[in-house]
C-alpha positions in Angstrom: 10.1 -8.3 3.5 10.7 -6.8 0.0 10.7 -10.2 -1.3 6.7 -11.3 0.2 3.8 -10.7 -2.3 1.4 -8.3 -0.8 -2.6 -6.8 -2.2 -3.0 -11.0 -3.2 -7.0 -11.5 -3.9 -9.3 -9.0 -4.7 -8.4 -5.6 -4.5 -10.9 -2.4 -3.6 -9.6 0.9 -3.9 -9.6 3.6 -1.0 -9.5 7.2 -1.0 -8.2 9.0 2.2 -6.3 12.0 3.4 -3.2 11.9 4.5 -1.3 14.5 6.0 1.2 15.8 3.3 4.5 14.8 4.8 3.2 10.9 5.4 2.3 11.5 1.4 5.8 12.6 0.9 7.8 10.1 2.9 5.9 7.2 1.8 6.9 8.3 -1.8 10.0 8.7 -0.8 10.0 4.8 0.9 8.6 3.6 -2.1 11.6 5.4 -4.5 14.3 4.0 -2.1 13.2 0.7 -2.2 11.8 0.0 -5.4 8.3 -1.4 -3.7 4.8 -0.2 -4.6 3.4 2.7 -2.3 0.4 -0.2 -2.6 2.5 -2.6 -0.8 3.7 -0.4 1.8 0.8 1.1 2.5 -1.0 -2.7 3.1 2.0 -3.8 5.1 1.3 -1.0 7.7 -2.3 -1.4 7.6 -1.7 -4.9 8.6 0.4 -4.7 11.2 -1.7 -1.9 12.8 -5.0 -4.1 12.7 -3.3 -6.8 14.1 -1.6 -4.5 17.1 -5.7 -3.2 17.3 -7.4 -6.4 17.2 -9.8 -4.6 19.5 -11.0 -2.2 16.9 -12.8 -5.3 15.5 -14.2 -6.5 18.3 -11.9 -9.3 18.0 -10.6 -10.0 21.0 -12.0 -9.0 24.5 -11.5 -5.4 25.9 -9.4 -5.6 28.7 -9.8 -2.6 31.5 
């Protein structure tokens, strides 16, 4: 995981809130192993949009 490239292409920057211990441990995640806070934060992103394929109206809603 540590070794994939991750933010390739164009980049936009976000702002959002966070609640402060997520801020903290995701510092803390980036200290221990030496990857960007960029990175992990775009590697979680990803993997949530692809478990919520739904949320863009990608896929149809099941009941």
């Amino acid at each position: 995981m540590k070794s994939q490239v991750h933010n390739q292409g164009e980049l936009k920057e976000i702002k959002v809130k966070i609640e402060a211990q997520v801020a903290e441990d995701l510092a803390l995640m980036s200290k221990n192993t030496g990857m960007p806070a960029d990175d992990i934060v775009v590697i979680a992103l990803k993997r949530f949009r692809s478990s919520h394929l739904d949320y863009l109206k990608q896929v149809p809603v099941t009941e």
